[in-house]
Each structure stands twice: as structure tokens, then as C-alpha cells.
N, C-alpha and C positions, 0 to 999 in steps of 0.2 A: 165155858168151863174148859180148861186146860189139864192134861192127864200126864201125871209127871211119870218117865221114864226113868229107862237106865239101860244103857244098851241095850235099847230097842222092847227092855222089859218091864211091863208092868209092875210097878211098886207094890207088894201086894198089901191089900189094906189101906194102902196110902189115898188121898184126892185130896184136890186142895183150892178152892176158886181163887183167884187172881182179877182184878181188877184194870187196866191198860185206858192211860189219858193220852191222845194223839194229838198235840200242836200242829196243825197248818205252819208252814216257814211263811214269813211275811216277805210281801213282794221288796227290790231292794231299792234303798233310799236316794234323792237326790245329792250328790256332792258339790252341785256349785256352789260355791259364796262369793261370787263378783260380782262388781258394781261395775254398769254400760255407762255413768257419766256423773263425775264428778265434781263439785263447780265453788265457786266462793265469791262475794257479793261487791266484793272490795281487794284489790290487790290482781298480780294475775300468778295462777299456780306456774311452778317451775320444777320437774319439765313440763310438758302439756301433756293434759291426763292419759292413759293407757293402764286399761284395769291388770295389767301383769306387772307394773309401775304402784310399787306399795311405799314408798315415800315424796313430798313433794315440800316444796318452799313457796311461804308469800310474802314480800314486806308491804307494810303501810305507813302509812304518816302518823303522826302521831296524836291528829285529832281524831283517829278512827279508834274507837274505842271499844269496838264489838264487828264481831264480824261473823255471816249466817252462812252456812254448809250446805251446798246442795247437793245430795246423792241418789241415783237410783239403781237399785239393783237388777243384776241382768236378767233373772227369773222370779215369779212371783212363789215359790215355793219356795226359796229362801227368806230371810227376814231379818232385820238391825237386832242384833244386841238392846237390852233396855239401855238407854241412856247416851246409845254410841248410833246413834243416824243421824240424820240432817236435824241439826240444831243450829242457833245466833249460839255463842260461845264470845262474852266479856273477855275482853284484850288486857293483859299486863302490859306496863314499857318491857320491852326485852323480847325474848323467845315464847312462845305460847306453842307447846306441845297437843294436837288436837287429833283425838283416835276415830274413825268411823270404824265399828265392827258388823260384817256379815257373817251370820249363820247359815248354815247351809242345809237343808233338811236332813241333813245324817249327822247335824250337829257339827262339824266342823267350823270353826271358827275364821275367818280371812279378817286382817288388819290394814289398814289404809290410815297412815299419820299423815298429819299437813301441823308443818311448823310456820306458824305464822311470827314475824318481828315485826313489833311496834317500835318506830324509831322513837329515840328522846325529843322533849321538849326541847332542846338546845343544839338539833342539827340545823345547820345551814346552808343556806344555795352557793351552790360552787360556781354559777355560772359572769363571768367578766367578762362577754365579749362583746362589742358593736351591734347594732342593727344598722350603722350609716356613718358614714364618713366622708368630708366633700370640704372641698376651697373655694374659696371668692374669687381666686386668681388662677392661670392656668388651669389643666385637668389631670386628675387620680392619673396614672399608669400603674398596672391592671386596672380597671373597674373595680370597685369595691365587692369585695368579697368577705363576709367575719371570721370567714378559715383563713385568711390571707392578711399576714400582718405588715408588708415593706409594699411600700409604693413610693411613684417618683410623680416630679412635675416640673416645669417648665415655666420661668416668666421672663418677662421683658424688663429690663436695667431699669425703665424708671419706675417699677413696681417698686416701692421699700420697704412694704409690709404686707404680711397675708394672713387672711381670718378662717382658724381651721375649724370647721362644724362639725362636733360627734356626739350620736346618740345614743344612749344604753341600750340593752336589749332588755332587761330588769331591772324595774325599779328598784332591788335591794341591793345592787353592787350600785359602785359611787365611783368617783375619778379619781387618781392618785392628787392631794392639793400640787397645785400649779402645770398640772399635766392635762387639764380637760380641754374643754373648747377655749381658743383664746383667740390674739391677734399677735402675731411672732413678727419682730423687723429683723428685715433681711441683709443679710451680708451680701456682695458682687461675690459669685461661686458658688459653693456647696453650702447648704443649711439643712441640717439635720432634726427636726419634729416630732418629739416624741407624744403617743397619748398611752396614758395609763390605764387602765379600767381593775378595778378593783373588788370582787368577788365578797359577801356576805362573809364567806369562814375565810378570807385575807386571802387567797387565790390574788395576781396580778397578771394580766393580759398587757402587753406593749406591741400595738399598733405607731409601725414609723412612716413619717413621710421624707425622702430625701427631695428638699427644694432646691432649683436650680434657677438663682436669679442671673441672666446676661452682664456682661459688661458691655459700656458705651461702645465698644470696636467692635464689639459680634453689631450687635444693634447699626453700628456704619455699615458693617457688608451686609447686610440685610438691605437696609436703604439703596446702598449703592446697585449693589443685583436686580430691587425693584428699579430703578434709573436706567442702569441698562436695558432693562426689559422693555421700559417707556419709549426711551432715545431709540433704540431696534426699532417700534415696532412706529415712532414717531416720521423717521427718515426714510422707512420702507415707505409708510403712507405717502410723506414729500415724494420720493423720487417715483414712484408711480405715477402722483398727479403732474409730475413735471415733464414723465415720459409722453404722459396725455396730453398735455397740454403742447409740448415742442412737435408730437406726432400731428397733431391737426394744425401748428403753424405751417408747417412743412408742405402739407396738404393742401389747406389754402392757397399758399403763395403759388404751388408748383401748377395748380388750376387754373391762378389770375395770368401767369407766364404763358401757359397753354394755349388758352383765350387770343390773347395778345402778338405773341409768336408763332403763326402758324406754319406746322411745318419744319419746326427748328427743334432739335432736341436738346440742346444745350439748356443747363439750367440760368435761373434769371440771373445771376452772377456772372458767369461766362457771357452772355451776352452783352452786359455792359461792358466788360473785358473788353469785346470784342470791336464794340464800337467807338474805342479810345482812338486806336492807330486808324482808321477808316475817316474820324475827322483830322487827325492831323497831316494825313496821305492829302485830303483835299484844301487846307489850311495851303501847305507845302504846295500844290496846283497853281493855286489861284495867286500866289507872290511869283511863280514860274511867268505863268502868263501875262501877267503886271511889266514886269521886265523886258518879255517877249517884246513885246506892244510896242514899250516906250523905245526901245532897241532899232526897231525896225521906222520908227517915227511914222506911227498911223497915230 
């Protein structure tokens, strides 16, 4: 019972009971509403998830016709919105606007969209380029590459034609007509080779080769260079085996003279020299003495 005053005085006569309900304040609520990871079944999100990151993009092809949502929240006292958590959500062609909502235990609400695109029925592969490229004659300069569209090659004059092999990278592009794989006859000089490739949505890719067939005179000094090389290395070998061979006649002979002339250093040549005027000193004697003889009448 409460006793109502009045500066500090008794009301007299007065009393009056009062009644007093006292609320406990409730402890205070959780505010998160964010989701630790985000995910989708088909496509890949853009950017890559980050729960402070509240929109995102996916495309798909357009046989994907649904596509399922995975989310989980960062605390278990939070909780999805009815309708707005991890659901499969049916694909339109076009833009598909897709809400996940967190609750947060104070009630606050957090939004997380993913726009997924279904492309149309009528998109096409853009891709026209090579997986391989190669000749029967000569070789590629660079090596084949399908970023690399010029290359060159090299043939010999009586080459007159050359068969160029190219392979798609997808089956859905085709060759420009009369641009694919063929057999091209060659000009003496520069020949120029083109290959088409030709992309599903009309995209064109032109891979060239610049051929380079010789004429008969390059094709002579090539011969003639290989000729010398032969003749050099022909005449070295001759005059080595003849240096061998004159070095051991030389040899022999100056043995069999050594043998024979002892004591004499003159070579076998000089010796015969030598014994020219020795017979005709004694040839000249012996008609001296002839004369003598008959002179003297013995």
C-alpha cells in the first residue's frame, strides 16, 4: 500500500491502494543475417561469393532449365525467410532474378540476389580455329600454333604441287568452300595459301601459308656447293694417298741405294750421274793406249 502525500503531508482522509506490474527487460537479440557460403549447381557465380557481396551473376546454356541454390547461414539463430533459401528455381530464356532472404534473430532481414541468364535456343559457337596444320612438302615455319595464323615453307623446283592438311578444332565450324585442305600447284617463287575456317555464328579465321618453291639456278648452286664439297674433300683424300704413296717410294728406293752404295751419300740419281764421265774417262784411256802401242810398234 502507498500513502499519497503532499509536500511531505499526509492527505488527510485520503488512501488509496495501487497496483505496480514490473517487466524484466529481455536479454538483447542476435543481429546477424549472413550466409558463410553461397553456391549454385550449374553455371559459376560472378563475383566469387563473399557474404558482404549482396549481388552475383550466372549464365547457362540453354538446355539447363533449372537450376538449385545452395546457401548456408553463418549462425544457427538466424533462419531463411519462408520461400527465400536454398531452393532448384525453373530457368526462363533470358534473366532469372533469384532472392535468398536471411533473418536475423532481431528480425532483420539481409538480401542476396543471383541473376541467372539462360541463353537462347539460337546461340552459336564462335569458335574457327585449327587444332593442326601441316604439308607434304617442306616444313611449317613457326611450328603450328592456333594463335598463330602466317607461316612459311620451303621447296625444291621440281616440287610442282603441294597438299595442305587442316584440322578443325569443332566440329560445328566448317572451311570457307575451296579454302580447306587441298593440293595447290605451285608457281617457281612466292605462293601464297590461304585456309579459311569458319565459326557456327559466321566468325572467319584465315590461317596463310607463304610457299616458297626454288628455281632451277638456286637448285644448280645447291648441286654445284654439294660438288665442291665432294671435289674438296675427293682431291684432299687423292693427294694424301699420293703423298703416301711417293713418301714410301722415296723410302724404298733411298734403302735399296743405301744397301748397295756404301758409304756414298749421294742419292741414286746422282750416282748414275756420276758414273757417266768415269766410263767415258776410261773409254778415252784405252783408245790413248791403242795408239800408244801401235806408235811405238810393240
Amino acid at each position: 500500500m502507498f500513502v499519497l502525500t503532499a509536500d511531505g503531508q499526509n492527505l488527510s482522509g485520503v488512501s488509496e491502494t495501487i497496483n505496480l506490474t514490473v517487466n524484466q527487460a529481455s536479454p538483447a537479440q542476435n543481429t546477424n543475417n549472413y550466409l558463410s557460403a553461397l553456391t549454385v549447381n550449374n553455371g559459376t557465380l560472378t563475383p566469387a561469393f563473399n557474404k558482404n557481396t549482396m549481388n552475383y551473376n550466372v549464365t547457362v546454356e540453354n538446355s539447363v532449365t533449372s537450376i538449385t541454390l545452395g546457401a548456408t547461414k553463418e549462425i544457427t539463430s538466424s533462419g531463411f525467410v519462408a520461400n527465400y533459401g536454398a531452393r532448384t528455381v525453373n530457368l526462363n530464356v533470358g534473366t532469372n532474378p533469384i532472392d535468398i532472404k536471411v533473418q536475423a534473430e532481431n528480425g532483420d532481414i539481409r538480401t542476396y540476389t543471383i541473376t541467372v541468364t539462360r541463353l537462347s535456343g539460337d546461340t552459336q559457337d564462335t569458335n574457327n580455329y585449327l587444332s593442326a596444320l601441316s604439308t607434304n612438302k617442306g616444313t611449317l615455319t613457326p611450328a603450328f600454333n592456333k594463335n598463330t595464323t602466317s607461316y612459311t615453307a620451303t621447296v625444291e623446283n621440281n616440287v610442282t604441287s603441294i597438299d595442305v592438311l587442316a584440322t578443325k578444332e569443332v566440329t560445328s565450324s566448317g572451311f570457307v568452300a575451296n579454302y580447306g585442305p587441298r593440293t595447290v600447284n605451285l608457281n617457281v617463287g612466292n605462293n601464297t595459301i590461304d585456309v579459311k575456317v569458319q565459326a557456327e555464328n559466321g566468325d572467319i579465321k584465315t590461317y596463310t601459308i607463304a610457299v616458297t618453291r626454288q628455281s632451277a639456278e638456286d637448285n644448280n648452286t645447291n648441286t654445284n656447293n654439294n660438288n665442291t664439297n665432294t671435289n674438296t674433300n675427293t682431291n684432299s683424300n687423292t693427294n694424301n694417298n699420293n703423298s703416301n704413296t711417293n713418301s714410301n717410294t722415296n723410302s724404298n728406293t733411298n734403302n735399296t741405294t743405301d744397301n748397295t752404295v756404301k758409304g756414298d751419300n749421294l742419292p741414286a740419281t746422282g750416282i748414275k750421274t756420276a758414273l757417266i764421265p768415269l766410263a767415258l774417262c776410261g773409254v778415252i784411256a784405252y783408245i790413248s793406249y791403242k795408239r800408244y802401242i801401235k806408235y811405238k810398234g810393240i
